[in-house]
Structure formats: structure tokens, C-alpha cells
C-alpha positions as CSV (number, residue, x, y, z in Angstrom):
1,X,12.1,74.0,193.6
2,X,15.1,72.0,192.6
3,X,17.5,72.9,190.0
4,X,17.0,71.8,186.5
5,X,18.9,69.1,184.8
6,X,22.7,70.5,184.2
7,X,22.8,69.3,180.8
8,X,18.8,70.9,179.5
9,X,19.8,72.8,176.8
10,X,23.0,71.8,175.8
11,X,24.0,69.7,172.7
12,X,26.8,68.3,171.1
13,X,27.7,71.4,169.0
14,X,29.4,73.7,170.6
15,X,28.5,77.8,170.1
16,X,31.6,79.4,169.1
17,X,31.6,82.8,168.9
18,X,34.5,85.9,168.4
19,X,34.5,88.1,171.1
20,X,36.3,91.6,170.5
21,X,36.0,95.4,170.9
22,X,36.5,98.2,168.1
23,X,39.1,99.8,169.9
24,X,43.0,99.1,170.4
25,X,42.6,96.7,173.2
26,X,39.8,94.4,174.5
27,X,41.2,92.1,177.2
28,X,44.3,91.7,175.9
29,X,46.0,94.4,177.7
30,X,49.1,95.7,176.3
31,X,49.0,93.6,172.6
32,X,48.5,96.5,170.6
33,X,52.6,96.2,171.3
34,X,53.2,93.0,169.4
35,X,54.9,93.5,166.3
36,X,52.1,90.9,164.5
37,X,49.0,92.5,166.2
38,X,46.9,94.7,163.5
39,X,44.1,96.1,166.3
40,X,45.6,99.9,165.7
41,X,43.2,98.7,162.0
42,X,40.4,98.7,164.1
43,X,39.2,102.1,162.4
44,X,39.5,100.7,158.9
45,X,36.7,98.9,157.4
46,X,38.8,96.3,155.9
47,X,40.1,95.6,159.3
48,X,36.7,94.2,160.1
49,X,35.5,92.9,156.8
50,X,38.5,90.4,156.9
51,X,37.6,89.5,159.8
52,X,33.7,88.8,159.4
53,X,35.0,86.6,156.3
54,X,37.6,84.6,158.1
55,X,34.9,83.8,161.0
56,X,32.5,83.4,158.4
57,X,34.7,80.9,156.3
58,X,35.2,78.9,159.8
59,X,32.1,78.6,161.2
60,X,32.3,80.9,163.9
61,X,28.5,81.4,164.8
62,X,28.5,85.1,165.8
63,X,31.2,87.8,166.1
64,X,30.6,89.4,169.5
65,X,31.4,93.4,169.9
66,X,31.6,94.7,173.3
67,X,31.3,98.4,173.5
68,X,31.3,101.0,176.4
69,X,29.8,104.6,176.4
70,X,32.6,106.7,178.4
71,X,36.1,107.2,179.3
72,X,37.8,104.6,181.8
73,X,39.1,107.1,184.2
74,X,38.7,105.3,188.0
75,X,41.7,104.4,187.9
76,X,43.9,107.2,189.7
77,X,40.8,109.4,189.1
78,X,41.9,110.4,185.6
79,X,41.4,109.0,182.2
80,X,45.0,109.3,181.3
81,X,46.0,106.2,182.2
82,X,43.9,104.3,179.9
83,X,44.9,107.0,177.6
84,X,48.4,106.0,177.6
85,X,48.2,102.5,178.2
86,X,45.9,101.9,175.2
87,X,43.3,100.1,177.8
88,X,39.7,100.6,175.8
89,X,40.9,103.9,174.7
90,X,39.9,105.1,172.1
91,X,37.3,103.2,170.4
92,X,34.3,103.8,167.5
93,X,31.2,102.4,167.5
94,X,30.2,98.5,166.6
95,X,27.3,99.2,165.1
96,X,28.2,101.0,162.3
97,X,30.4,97.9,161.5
98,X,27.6,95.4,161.1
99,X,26.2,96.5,157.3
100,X,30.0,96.0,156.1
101,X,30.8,92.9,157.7
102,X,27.2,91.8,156.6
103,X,27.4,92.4,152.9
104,X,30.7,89.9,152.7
105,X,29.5,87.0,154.7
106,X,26.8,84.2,155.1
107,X,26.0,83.4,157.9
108,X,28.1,85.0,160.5
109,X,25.7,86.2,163.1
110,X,26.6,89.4,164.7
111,X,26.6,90.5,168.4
112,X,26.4,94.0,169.2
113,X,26.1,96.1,172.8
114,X,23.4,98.5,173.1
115,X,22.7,100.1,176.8
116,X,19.4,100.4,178.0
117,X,20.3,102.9,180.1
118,X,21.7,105.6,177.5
119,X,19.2,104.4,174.8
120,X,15.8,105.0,173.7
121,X,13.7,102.1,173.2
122,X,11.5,103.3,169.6
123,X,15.3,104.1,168.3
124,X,16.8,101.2,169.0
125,X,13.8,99.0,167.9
126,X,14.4,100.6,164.4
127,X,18.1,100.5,164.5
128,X,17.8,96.6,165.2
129,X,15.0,95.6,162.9
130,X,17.0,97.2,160.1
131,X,20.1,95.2,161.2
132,X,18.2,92.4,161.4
133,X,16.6,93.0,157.5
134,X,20.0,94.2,156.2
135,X,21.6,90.8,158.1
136,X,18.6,88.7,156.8
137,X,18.5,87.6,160.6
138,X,21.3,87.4,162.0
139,X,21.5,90.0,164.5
140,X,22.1,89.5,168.3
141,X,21.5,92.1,170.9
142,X,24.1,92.3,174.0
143,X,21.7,93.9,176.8
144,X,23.6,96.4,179.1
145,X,23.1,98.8,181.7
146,X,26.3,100.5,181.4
147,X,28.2,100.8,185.0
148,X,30.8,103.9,184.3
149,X,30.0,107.5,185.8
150,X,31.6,108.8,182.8
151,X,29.0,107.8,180.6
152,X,26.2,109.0,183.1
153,X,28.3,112.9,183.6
154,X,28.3,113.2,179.2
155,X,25.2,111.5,178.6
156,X,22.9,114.1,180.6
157,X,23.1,112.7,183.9
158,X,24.4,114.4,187.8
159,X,25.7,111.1,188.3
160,X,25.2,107.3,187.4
161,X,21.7,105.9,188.2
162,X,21.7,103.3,191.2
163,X,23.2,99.7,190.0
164,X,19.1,97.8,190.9
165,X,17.3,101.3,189.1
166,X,19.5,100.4,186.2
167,X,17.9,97.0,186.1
168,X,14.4,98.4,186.8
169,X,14.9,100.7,183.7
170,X,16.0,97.9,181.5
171,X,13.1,95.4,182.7
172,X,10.7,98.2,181.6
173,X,12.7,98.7,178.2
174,X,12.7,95.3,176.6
175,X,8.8,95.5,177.6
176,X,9.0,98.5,175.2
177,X,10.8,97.0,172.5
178,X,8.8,93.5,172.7
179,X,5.7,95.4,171.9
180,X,7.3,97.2,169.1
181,X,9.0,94.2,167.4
182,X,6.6,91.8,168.3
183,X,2.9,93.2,168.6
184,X,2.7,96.0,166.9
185,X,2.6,94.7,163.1
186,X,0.9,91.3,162.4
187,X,2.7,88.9,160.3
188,X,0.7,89.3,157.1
189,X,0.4,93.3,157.4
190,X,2.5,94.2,154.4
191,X,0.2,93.4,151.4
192,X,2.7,94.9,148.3
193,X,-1.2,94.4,146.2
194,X,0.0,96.4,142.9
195,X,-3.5,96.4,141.4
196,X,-3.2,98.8,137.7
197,X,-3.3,102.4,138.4
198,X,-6.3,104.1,138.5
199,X,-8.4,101.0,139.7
200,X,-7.6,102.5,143.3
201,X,-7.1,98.9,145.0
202,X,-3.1,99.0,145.3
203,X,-2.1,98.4,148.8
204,X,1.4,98.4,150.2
205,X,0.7,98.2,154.0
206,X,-2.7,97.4,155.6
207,X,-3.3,100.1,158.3
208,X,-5.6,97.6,160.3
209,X,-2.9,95.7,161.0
210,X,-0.4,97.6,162.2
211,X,-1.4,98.4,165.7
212,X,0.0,100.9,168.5
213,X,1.3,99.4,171.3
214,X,0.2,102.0,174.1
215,X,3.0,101.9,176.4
216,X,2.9,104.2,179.4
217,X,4.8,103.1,182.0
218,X,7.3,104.3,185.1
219,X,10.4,105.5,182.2
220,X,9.3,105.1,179.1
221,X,6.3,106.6,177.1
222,X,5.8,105.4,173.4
223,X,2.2,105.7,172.3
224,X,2.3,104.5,168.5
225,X,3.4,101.7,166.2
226,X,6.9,100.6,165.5
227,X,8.1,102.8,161.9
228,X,9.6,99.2,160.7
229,X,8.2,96.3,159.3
230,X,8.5,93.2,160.7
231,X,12.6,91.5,160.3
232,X,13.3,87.8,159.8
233,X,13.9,87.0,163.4
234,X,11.5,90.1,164.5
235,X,13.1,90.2,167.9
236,X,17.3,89.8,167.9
237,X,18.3,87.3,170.0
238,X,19.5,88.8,173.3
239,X,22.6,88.7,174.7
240,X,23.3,89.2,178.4
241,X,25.5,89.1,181.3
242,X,25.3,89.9,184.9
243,X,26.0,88.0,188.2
244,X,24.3,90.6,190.7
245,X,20.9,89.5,192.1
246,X,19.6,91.9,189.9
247,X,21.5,90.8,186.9
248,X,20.9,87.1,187.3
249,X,16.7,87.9,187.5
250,X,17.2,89.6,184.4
251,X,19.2,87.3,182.8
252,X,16.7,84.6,183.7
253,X,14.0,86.6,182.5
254,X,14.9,88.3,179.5
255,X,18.1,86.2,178.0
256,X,18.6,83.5,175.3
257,X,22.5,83.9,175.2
258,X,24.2,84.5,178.8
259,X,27.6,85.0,178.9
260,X,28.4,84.0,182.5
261,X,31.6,84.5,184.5
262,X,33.0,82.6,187.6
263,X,36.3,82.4,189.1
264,X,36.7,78.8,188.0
265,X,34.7,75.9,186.6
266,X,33.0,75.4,190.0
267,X,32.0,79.0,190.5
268,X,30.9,79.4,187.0
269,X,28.9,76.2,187.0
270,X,27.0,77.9,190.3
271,X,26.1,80.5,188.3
272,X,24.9,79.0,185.6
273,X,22.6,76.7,187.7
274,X,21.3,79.7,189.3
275,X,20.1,81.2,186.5
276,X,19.0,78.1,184.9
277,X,16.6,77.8,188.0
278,X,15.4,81.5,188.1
279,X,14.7,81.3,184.3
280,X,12.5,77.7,185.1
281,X,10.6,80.0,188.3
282,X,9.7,82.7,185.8
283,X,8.1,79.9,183.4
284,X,10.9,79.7,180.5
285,X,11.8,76.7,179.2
286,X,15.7,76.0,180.6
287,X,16.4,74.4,177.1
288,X,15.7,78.2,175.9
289,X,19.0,79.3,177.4
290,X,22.9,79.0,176.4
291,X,25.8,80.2,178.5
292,X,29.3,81.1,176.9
293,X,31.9,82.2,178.9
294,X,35.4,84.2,177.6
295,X,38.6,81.9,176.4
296,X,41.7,82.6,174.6
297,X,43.5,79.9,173.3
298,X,47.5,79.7,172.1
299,X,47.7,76.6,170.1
300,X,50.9,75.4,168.4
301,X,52.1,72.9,166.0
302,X,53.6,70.8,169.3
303,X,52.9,72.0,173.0
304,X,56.5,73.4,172.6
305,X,55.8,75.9,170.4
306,X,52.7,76.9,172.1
307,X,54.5,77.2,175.2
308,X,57.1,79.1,173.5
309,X,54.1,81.1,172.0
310,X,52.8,81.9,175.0
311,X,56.0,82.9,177.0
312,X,56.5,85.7,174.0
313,X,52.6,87.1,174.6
314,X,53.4,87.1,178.2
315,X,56.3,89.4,177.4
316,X,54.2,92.0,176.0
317,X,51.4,91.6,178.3
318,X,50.8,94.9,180.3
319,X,49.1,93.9,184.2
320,X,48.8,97.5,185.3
321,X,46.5,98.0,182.3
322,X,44.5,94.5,183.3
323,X,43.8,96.6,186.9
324,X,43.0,100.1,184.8
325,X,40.1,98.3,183.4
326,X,39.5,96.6,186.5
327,X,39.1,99.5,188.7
328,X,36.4,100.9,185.5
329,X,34.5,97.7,185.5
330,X,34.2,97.7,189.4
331,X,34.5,101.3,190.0
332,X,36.9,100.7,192.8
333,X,40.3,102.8,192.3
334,X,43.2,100.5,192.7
335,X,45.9,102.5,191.6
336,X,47.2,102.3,195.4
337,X,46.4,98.8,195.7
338,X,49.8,96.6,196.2
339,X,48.9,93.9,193.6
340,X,49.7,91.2,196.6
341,X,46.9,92.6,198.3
342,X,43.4,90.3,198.8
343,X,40.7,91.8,196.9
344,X,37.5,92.0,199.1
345,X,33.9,92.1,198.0
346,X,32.0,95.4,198.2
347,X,29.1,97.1,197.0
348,X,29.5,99.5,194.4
349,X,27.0,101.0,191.6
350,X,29.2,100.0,189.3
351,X,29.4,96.2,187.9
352,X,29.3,94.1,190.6
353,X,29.4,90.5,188.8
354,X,32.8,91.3,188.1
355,X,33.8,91.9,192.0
356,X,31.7,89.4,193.4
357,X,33.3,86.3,191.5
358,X,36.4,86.9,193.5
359,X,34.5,86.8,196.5
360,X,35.0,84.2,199.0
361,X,31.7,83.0,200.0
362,X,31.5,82.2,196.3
363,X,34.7,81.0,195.4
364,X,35.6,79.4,198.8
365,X,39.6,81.3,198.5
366,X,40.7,84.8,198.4
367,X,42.6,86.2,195.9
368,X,45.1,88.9,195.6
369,X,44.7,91.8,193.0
370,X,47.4,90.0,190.6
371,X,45.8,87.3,190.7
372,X,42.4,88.7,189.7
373,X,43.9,90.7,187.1
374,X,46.6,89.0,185.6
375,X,46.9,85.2,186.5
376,X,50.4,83.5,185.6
377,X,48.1,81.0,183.5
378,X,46.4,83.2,181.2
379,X,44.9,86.8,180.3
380,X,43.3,89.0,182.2
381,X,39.8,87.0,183.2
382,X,39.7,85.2,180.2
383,X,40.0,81.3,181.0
384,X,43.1,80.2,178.7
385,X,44.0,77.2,176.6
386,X,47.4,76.4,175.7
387,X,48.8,73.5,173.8
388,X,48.3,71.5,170.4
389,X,45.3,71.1,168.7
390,X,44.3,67.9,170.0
391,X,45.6,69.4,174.1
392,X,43.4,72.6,173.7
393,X,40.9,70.8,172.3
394,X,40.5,68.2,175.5
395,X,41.0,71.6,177.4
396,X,37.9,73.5,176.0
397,X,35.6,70.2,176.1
398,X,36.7,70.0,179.8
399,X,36.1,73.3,180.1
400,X,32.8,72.8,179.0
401,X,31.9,70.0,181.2
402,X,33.1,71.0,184.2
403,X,31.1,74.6,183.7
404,X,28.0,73.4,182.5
405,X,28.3,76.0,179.8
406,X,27.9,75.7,175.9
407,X,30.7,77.6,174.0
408,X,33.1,80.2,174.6
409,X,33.4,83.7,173.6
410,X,37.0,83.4,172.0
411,X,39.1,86.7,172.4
412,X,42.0,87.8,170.3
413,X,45.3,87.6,171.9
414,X,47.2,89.2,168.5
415,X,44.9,90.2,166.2
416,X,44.3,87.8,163.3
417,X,47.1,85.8,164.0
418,X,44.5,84.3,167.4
419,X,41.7,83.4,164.9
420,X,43.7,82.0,162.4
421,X,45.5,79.5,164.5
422,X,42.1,78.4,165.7
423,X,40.9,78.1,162.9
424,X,43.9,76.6,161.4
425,X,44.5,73.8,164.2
426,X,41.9,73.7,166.3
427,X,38.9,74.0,164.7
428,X,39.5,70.6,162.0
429,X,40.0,68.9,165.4
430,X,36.8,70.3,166.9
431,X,35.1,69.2,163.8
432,X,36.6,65.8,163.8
433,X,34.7,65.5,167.0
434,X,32.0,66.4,166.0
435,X,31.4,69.4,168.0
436,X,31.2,72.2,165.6
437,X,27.8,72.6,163.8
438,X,28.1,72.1,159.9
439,X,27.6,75.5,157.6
440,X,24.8,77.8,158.7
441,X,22.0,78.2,156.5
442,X,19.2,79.7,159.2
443,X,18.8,82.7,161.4
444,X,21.3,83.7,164.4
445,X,18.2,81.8,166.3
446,X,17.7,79.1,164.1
447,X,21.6,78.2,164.4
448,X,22.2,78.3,168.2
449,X,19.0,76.9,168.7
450,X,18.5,74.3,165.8
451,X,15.0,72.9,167.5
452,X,13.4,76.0,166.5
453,X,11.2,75.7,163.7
454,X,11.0,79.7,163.3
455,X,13.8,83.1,163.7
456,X,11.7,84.2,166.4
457,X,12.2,83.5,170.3
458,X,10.8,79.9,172.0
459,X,7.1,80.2,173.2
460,X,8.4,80.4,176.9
461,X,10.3,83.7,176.2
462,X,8.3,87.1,177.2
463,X,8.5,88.2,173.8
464,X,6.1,85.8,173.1
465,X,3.2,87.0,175.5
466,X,1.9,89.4,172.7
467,X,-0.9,88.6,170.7
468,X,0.8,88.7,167.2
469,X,3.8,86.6,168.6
């Protein structure tokens, strides 16, 4: 079968969403130093409130929240590195943000990490669905299978489950949560009918529609009826990424939002394509599926004071905390690594899309561990735009063009001061060509897929093979 046109499912509106971490330090490794950062807030709920509003206020279309479940502690074999070097460490969790950040905003969608493999399904159906109410549908689920044996030791586990298990697990999980959100309560089930008292007609719920789903399967046994009522967008749009064979069949399967990686613009574009074919050999619709990949941007009045912006980051920039997270993401152990070293491809159960786009069969060079880690150009993996507004502007539709991807996942370099210059500078230039949607009014769904005339997923998506879909 031949690949599907590049350009399917991508318009002129860009998706722009925040990509951060409620912790000290996301990907911008050594920050928390800067004397204008605020991420050391990151346990204040004000912290995140101003946030959510100034995303809101901009247009942002969804503030995305990575999360992990355990220490980073491959590195050297100890946690204390990460410890010390503020890399991920320590950190609350995103979802008890969202309810916060929801009640001062509009339309701000919200992204949030949830493992399938530390989760269980009937929980965090319920969890989501009340996000989604609370939100009035604009909730996003980021699907992961978590990849650090420090999760798996505190979470019950001898040891990590097998990297392809993982994905087995998870394919059997959203089948789980599918039923639940989407056949277990017909759309017209809630009745509210407050006949008088004493006639004996009042209904609230009608119990013959509201069905159990049955589910009996290899992992996962759940018997009854989702507890919740059906949410605006009754699934939350899912969020993925993952560049293993495994991870790509899942992201083609199960994904509406695919945040893709690739060492540049040509490997990234591969990637996309793959999955843009697997998704069209499962029977989705390609048009069904957006790819955003991670950015930071220093923007400037003039290039010179970008420049001059982005020399004083540098400064503060910390690379032996860019290969701390590194060796957790891969579960390699670099700390004896020289950093002019070639990183090589290998298997590991930990996450190998992360590895594998420095691999030269894919990437067609080899590339050292500084270079993988902390490129002269920009930070950590994160693809970096530096100029004025009108320079980084031509630099993230380029970007675009030359990845076949949709948006970008903007990260926080120093925390607000990153968002505000975007917003300040950029964005009114984004908007002046006519790439940023005008003010959300719909769903998370509706807004990064305007075509849809419902919050719930397109027809194509498994979600939909239930009967009350």
C-alpha cells in the first residue's frame, strides 16, 4: 500500500500547545538556576493558574503535562544525581492541577499523562470523565507505558514488564476504557423526569440503558457499567508517542494527537509517514491524526538580542543533567560515557523511540553523546528557534513543512518569561499569517479537529466500533 498524501490532515492553523512538567525541571536542564525562572512555584497553585490564564488568553490549544511514576536513578545507579541536579526531581502530580487551572480559563484544553501500565482502567475511566465534565470537554489523555524500573520496584512489581508486554497491556486497556466511556451508557440514559412526589414516575437514570460492558480479557477483568455518566467529549482525546514497532502500531491504532520525535526534519517526517500509513492499514481515516513535535523558541526584539538571549540561557544550561535524564529515558547508564563518544542503538525495556532516533540506519550519521544530549543549537532534544518574531516565525513554518507535522509542543526555557515572549512577539505574527485558529469555543476535539461536527472521536477511530458510539 503506498503512503498517504503528506499533507491529509493538516490545515492552515497550526496546533500550539504548552508542554511542561510539575516539577523543577522538564527539558530544560539546569534553568531552575536562572535568576527569572519561577519553576521552584511549581507546588503552588497560583504558579499553574497564571499559567492556564496566560495560555488561555493567547490561544494556546492545550497545556501539555508530562509526568513520570519513579525516581531517575540509571544514571550512576543512584537517584542522587537527579536529586542534586534538579533533573525531574521532585515533582507532584498533574492531575490534581487540572480542576484549578479549569475553573480560570475558557478554553484551554488540558493534556495530562496517565500510564496504562501502573493504572487501572474502571479508575481512570472515572477520573477522566469527571475531568472531562469539570473541563466541559477539554480534556486530553497522554497514553504511556512508563519505561523506568523504579516505578515497576514501588509500584508492586519484581521488575519492569517487557517493553512489547507493556504495549500488549495497553492495547487491552483502552479496549477497557472504550467500552466504559463509550458503550456502556446510551446518549439519552439520564432522564432527570421530576414528576410530583408521590405519583412514583420520577426518574433520574434509566437502568435499561445503562449497560455492562463484560470485559474479560488476558489483564483486565471489569464486569459492570461505567459509575459516570456520559462527558462532553465521552472519550478524551488521546495523546501518544512512541517510535518502537510497537509504539508506532499503537500510535496508529489508538492515537488522535502523536507527538513524534526524529533527529531532524527528515527523520521526523519518516516517522510521521509511517504511522500515517499504519493508521490507513488499520482502517482510520489519516485526516484523523495530528503530529506535534517539542520546540523552544528565544525570540527577541532584533536577532541581536535573541542571540544575546540565548548566549545567557546557554550559560545556565546544565548537559550532564540533559544525559541524567537520558540514561532514565533509555535506561542505558552513561555516567562513564565520554560525551565525544558515538551513541549506538540498542535494545533496552526501557523507551526505545528515544535511542533509536539517533540511530544510523535512521538518521543516515552517528552522533556523539553531546550531541544527542545537548546540541550547540538548542536544548536538550527539543528543536529550537532563535531570532525575531518574523525569523522564528519563518523557522517554525519551515519546521512544519519540512516535518510534515502540525504544531509544536512549546517548552519553557525560563518559566513565564518563554511563554510570554511568545506570546508577546510571536504569536501577533503567527496570527498575521493566519496560522493560529481564532478563540476556541468547542471541545479539545472540536478545536484540533474543526471538521468534526461532534466532541467525540471520528467514525474511523476504535472507540467508535461500540454500539452506542
Amino acid at each position: 500500500m503506498t503512503s498517504p498524501t503528506p499533507n491529509t490532515s493538516r490545515d492552515r492553523y497550526m496546533v500550539l500547545n504548552a508542554f511542561t512538567m510539575a516539577t523543577v525541571s522538564h527539558l530544560n536542564y539546569g534553568l531552575w538556576r536562572h535568576p527569572a525562572d519561577q519553576t521552584h512555584r511549581y507546588k503552588d497553585v497560583d504558579y499553574w493558574v497564571d499559567l492556564a490564564k496566560l495560555l488561555d488568553r493567547e490561544g494556546f490549544d492545550c497545556l501539555f503535562i508530562a509526568d513520570a511514576l519513579g525516581q531517575i536513578d540509571v544514571y550512576g545507579n543512584s537517584p542522587a544525581p537527579a536529586l542534586k541536579h534538579g533533573i525531574q526531581s521532585p515533582l507532584i502530580d498533574p492531575l490534581m492541577l487540572v480542576s484549578a487551572m479549569a475553573a480560570a480559563t475558557k478554553s484551554l484544553g488540558f493534556g495530562i499523562t496517565l500510564s496504562t501500565t501502573y493504572e487501572h482502567p474502571y479508575q481512570l475511566a472515572r477520573k477522566l470523565t469527571t475531568l472531562d465534565h469539570l473541563t466541559k470537554g477539554r480534556m486530553g489523555w497522554n497514553v504511556v507505558t512508563s519505561q523506568q524500573e523504579s516505578a515497576a520496584r514501588n509500584l508492586g512489581l519484581e521488575r519492569q514488564i517487557p517493553h512489547d508486554e507493556r504495549y500488549e497491556r495497553a492495547d487491552e486497556f483502552m479496549d477497557v476504557v472504550y467500552k466504559l466511556w463509550m458503550n456502556s451508557w446510551e446518549n439519552d440514559a439520564v432522564i432527570r423526569d421530576q414528576s410530583p412526589a408521590g405519583s412514583g414516575n420520577w426518574v433520574y437514570t434509566d437502568p435499561g440503558k445503562v449497560h455492562p460492558i463484560h470485559h474479560d480479557g488476558k489483564y483486565f477483568r471489569v464486569p459492570d457499567a461505567h459509575v459516570s455518566e456520559p462527558s462532553p467529549q465521552r472519550v478524551p482525546v488521546i495523546l501518544q508517542a512512541g517510535a518502537s514497532a510497537r509504539g508506532i502500531d499503537f500510535a496508529a491504532r489508538h492515537a488522535e494527537v502523536i507527538f513524534v520525535v526524529g533527529a531532524d526534519a527528515a527523520g521526523t517526517k519518516a516517522n510521521v509517514r509511517k504511522i500515517r500509513e499504519e493508521a490507513e492499514k488499520l482502517g482510520r481515516d489519516p485526516a484523523s491524526l495530528k503530529f506535534i513535535s517539542a520546540a523552544a523558541v528565544v525570540v527577541g526584539e532584533t536577532e541581536a538580542e535573541a542571540l544575546e538571549k540565548f548566549r545567557d540561557y546557554k550559560t545556565w544550561y546544565d548537559p550532564i543533567g540533559s544525559i541524567i535524564h537520558y540514561s532514565s529515558m533509555t535506561g542505558v547508564d552513561f555516567s562513564q560515557t565520554p560525551t565525544d563518544n558515538v551513541v549506538t542503538y540498542r535494545q533496552t525495556e526501557a523507551s526505545q523511540s528515544v535511542l533509536s532516533q539517533f540511530d544510523p540506519a535512521k538518521s543516515g550519521r552517528s552522533w556523539t553523546l553531546a550531541e544527542a544530549t545537548s546540541p550547540k543549537e538548542g536544548f536538550g532534544r527539543a528543536r529550537t528557534f532563535v531570532g525575531d518574531a518574523k525569523a522564528v516565525a519563518d523557522q517554525i513554518e519551515s519546521w512544519l513543512e519540512a516535518s510534515e507535522t502540525d504544531g509544536i509542543n512549546l517548552i519553557q526555557i525560563v518559566n513565564p518569561d518563554s511563554y510570554l515572549d511568545f506570546a508577546r512577539l510571536v504569536l501577533p505574527e503567527l496570527r498575521s499569517r493566519g496560522r493560529i485558529r481564532p478563540q476556541a469555543a468547542g471541545t479539545l476535539r472540536q478545536n484540533l479537529f474543526p471538521g468534526l461536527a461532534s466532541g467525540i472521536p471520528a467514525t474511523s477511530h476504535p472507540s467508535r466500533c461500540c454500539p452506542n458510539s
